[in-house]
TORMARDO-592438 format. One record per residue (C-alpha): x, y, z; residue in one letter. Coordinates in Angstrom, 3 decimals. Layout:
N
[site [X; Y; Z]; 'a']
...
This chain:
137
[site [-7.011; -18.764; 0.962]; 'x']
[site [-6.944; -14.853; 2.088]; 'x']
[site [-6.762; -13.743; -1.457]; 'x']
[site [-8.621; -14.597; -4.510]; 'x']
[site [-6.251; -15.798; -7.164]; 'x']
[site [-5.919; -13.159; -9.528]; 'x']
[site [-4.789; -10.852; -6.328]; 'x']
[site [-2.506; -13.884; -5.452]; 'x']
[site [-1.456; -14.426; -8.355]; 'x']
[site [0.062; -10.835; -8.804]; 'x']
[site [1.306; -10.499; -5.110]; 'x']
[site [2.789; -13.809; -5.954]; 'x']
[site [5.077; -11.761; -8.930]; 'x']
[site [5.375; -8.905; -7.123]; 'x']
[site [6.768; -10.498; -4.207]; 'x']
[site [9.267; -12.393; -6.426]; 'x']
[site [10.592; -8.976; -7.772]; 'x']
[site [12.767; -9.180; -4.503]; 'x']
[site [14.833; -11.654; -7.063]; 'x']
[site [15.169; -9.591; -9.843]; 'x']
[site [15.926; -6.503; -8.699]; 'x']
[site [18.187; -4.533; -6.791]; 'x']
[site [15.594; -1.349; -5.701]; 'x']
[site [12.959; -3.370; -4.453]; 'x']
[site [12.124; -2.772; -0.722]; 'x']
[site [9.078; -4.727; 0.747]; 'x']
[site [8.214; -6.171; 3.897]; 'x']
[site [8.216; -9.888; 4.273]; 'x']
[site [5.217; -12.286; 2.947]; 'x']
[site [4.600; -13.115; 6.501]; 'x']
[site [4.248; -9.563; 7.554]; 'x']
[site [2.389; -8.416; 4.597]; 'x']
[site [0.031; -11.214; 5.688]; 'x']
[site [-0.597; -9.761; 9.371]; 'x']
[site [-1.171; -6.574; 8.041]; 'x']
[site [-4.454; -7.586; 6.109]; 'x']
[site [-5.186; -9.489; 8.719]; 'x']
[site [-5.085; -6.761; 11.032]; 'x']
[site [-6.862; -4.731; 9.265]; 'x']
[site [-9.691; -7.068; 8.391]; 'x']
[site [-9.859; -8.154; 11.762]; 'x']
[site [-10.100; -4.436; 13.101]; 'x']
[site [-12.534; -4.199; 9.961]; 'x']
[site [-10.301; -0.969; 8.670]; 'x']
[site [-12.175; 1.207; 5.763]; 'x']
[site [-9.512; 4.161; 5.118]; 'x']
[site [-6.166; 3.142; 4.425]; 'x']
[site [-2.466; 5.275; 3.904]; 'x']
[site [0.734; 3.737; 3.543]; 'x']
[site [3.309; 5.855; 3.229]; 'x']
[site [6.193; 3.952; 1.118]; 'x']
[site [5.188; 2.231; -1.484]; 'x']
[site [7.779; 0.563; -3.490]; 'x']
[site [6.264; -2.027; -5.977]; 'x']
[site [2.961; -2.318; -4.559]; 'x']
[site [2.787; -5.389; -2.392]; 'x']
[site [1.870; -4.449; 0.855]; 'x']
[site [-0.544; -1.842; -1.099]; 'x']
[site [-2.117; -4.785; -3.031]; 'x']
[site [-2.684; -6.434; 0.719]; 'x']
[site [-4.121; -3.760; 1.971]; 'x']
[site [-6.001; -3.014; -1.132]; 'x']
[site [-7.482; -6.122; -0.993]; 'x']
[site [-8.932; -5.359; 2.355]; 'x']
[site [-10.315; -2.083; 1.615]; 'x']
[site [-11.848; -3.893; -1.662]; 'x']
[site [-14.250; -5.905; 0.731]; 'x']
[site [-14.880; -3.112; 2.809]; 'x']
[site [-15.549; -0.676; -0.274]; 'x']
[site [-12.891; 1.008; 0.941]; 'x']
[site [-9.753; 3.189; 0.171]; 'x']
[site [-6.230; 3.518; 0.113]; 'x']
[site [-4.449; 6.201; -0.107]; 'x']
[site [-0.583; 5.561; -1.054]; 'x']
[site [2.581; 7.519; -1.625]; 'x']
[site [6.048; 7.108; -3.057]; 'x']
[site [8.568; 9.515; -3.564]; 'x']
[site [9.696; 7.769; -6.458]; 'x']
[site [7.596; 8.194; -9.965]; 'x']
[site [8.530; 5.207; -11.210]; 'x']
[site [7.551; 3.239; -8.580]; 'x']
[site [3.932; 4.914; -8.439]; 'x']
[site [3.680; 3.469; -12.298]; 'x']
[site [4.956; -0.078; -11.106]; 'x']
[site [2.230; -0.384; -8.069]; 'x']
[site [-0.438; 1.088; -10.803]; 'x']
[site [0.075; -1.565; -13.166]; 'x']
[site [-0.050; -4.544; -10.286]; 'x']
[site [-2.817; -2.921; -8.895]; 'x']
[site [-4.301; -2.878; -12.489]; 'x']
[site [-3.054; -6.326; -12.854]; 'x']
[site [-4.841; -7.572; -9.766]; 'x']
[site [-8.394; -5.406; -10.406]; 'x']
[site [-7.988; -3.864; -7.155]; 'x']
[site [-6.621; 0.321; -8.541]; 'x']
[site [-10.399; 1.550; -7.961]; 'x']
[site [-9.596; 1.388; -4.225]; 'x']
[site [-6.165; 2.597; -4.408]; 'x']
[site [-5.372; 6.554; -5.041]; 'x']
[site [-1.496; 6.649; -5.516]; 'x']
[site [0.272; 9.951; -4.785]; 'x']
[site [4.157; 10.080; -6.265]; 'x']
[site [5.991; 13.122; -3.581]; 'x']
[site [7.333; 13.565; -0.242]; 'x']
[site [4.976; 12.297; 1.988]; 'x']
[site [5.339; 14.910; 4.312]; 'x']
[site [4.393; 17.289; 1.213]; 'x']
[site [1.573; 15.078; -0.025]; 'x']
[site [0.157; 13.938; 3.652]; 'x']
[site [-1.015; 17.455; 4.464]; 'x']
[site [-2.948; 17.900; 1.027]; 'x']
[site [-4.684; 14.359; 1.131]; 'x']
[site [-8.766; 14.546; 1.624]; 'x']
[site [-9.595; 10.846; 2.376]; 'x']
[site [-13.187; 10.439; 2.560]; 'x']
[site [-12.995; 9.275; 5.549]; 'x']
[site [-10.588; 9.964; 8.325]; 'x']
[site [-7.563; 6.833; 8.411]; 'x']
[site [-8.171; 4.042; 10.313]; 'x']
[site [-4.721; 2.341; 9.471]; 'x']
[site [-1.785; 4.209; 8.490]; 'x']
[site [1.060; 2.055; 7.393]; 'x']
[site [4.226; 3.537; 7.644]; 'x']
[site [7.595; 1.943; 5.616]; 'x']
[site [9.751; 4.611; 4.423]; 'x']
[site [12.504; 6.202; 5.209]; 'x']
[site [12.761; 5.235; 9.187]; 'x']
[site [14.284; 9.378; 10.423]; 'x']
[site [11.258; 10.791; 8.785]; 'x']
[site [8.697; 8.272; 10.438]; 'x']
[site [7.979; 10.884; 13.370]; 'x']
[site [7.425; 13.955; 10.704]; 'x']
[site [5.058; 11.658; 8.705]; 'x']
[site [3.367; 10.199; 11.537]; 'x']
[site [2.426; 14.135; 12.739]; 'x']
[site [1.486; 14.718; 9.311]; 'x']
[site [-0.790; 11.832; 9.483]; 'x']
């Protein structure tokens, strides 16, 4: 297993959100999957993902940052969403690694003081603005 099961067990609902309702945008289980297993493999300490949604491909990174005693440092433009991800990061034990940022990430990216510079940036929002975040970055 790459997860323990409470973190499984909340991807797990997360993931199945895709079911329920009609604003959730997430990448794939499969993709989520190579994600942390990039990261792990790269052994990644300082996360951002930009795009943030419900929190699943924050709770995979999370995870990895979690045996790393690392960080992630995620944004959504949409409040709601930030309070969705903080409960299934909650949910899962795995918010102590996770500082969520509700704003325009190109806003938010230039005021963020990670502890340590990023290592992975993970980048799934809206696809015109990818360059200005990237810079940002």
């Amino acid at each position: 297993m790459m997860f323990n099961a409470r973190v499984q067990g909340v991807m797990d609902e997360v993931d199945a959100l895709r079911e329920r309702v009609d604003d959730h945008w997430q990448i794939p289980r499969d993709e989520a999957l190579v994600l942390a297993q990039i990261a792990r493999a790269a052994r990644c300490t300082s996360f951002c993902e930009i795009g943030v949604s419900y929190g699943y491909s924050t709770l995979h990174l999370a995870a990895v940052a979690a045996e790393r005693a690392g960080r992630v440092e995620a944004i959504d433009i949409d409040p709601r969403k930030i309070e969705h991800a903080s409960d299934h990061l909650r949910q899962a034990g795995l918010d102590g690694h996770v500082r969520l940022h509700a704003g325009d990430a190109a806003v938010v990216l230039p005021t963020l003081k990670p502890e340590r510079p990023f290592d992975f940036v993970f980048i799934d929002a809206d696809k015109p603005q990818c360059p200005v975040y990237l810079e940002a970055v």
